[in-house]
C-alpha positions, 0 to 999 in steps of 0.5 A: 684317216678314213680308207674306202673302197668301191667297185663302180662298175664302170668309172665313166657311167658312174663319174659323176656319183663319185664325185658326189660321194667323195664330196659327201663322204670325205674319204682320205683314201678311195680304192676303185675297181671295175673302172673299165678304162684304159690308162690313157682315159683315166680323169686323173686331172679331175681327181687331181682338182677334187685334190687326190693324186691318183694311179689306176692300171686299166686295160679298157673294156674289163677290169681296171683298179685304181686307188686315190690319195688326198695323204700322199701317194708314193711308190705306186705299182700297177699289177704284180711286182714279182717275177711270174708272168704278167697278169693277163688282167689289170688287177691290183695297184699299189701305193703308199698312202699317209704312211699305209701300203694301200692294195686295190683288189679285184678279185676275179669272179671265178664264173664257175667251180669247173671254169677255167677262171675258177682255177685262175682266182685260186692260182691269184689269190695264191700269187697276192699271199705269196706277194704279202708274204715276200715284200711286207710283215704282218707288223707293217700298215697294210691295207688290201681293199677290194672286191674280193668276190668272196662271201667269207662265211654264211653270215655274208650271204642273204641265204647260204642255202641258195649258194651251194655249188656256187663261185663265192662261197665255195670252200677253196675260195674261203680257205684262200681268203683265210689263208690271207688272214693267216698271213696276218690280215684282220677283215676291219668291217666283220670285226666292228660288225660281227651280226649278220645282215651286212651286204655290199653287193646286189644284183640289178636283177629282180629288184634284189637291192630292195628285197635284201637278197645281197652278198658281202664281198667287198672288203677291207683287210688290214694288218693289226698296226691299222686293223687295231687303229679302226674305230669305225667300219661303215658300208654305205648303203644309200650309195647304192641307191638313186639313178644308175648306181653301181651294184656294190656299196661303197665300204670304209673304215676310219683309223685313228691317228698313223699307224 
């Protein structure tokens, strides 16, 4: 089962490359995020004739995740299931995937380290850790996949000299994500992959996508029943390439057999 995941910062701008790329790629399940739709604007009907089902939680102008299925998609569940306030944010969706509990994940940004929103992405990240802790085990197949905005350590930055004092890289926003991983999460792509110099995120400015300056914030986190399956972990540079491509490359792994 090959599992994807991309920000496309905007569906509508970039349909057209998906498609192209879910022809290319093949992948059984693609998470999406930024798709900034709202529910009712969603192409549910056109992925449903590439032959995925589909769910997305939007809200229109911002955010907007989604996740496709060509395995099965049960139990779907847009935003958080627990009992704390509503995410003001369309954030995550779940789904069951080909036997796999599927998250797709934006993560907010954090903006910056006094921000309000900075204090919003630790309180998330927390929320998303308890949620794991509550309704999964470490010993089930799980996937959380997204745009974490997150730079897990120095390797994932072109220059970390360049990010002190930054959103991304900040040692509160690292130990949130590790705090995931403790809970029993393993990242697939770093694991496959443990060089530096692998990015998926470039900024449109100053031509950073071809002078290398990137960032490796998008990713794949499995627990051990689909981390151990991986035998591949890819991240697909040339999507970022050509005429209006979003500024993330798509990532996904190939997990052998079900889980």
């Amino acid at each position: 089962m090959r599992i994807a995941t991309w920000n496309v910062n905007s569906l509508k701008a970039r349909m057209p490359r998906v498609e192209a790329w879910l022809a290319e790629a093949g992948p059984d399940v693609l998470c999406l995020q930024e798709t900034k739709l709202a529910d009712s604007a969603f192409p549910a009907l056109t992925f449903h004739g590439l032959g995925y089902e589909s769910v997305h939680h939007g809200e229109g102008r911002w955010n907007g995740v989604a996740i496709l299925s060509r395995v099965g998609l049960e139990d779907p569940a847009p935003g958080w299931t627990d009992d704390g306030e509503p995410d003001p944010d369309a954030r995550i969706v779940w789904a069951t995937c080909g036997g796999v509990r599927v998250a797709s994940v934006y993560v907010p940004n954090g903006r910056a380290l006094d921000h309000e929103h900075y204090r919003y992405k630790l309180a998330w990240l927390a929320r998303l850790r308890a949620h794991l802790a509550t309704h999964h085990a470490p010993t089930d197949p799980v996937v959380v996949a997204g745009d974490f905005n997150i730079a897990p350590t120095d390797l994932d930055v072109w220059d970390p000299e360049v990010f002190i004092g930054s959103t991304h890289v900040s040692e509160p926003e690292r130990a949130a994500l590790a705090e995931l991983e403790g809970w029993g999460l393993h990242d697939t792509y770093r694991r496959l992959h443990p060089e530096p110099g692998h990015f998926t995120y470039w900024d449109y400015r100053a031509g950073n996508f071809h002078k290398g300056l990137g960032m490796r914030i998008d990713l794949l986190l499995a627990t051990a029943p689909v981390a151990d399956a991986v035998t591949a972990a890819v991240m697909d540079r040339d999507a970022r390439k050509g005429t209006k491509p979003s500024d993330h490359a798509p990532v996904y792994i190939d997990v052998e057999g079900t889980p």
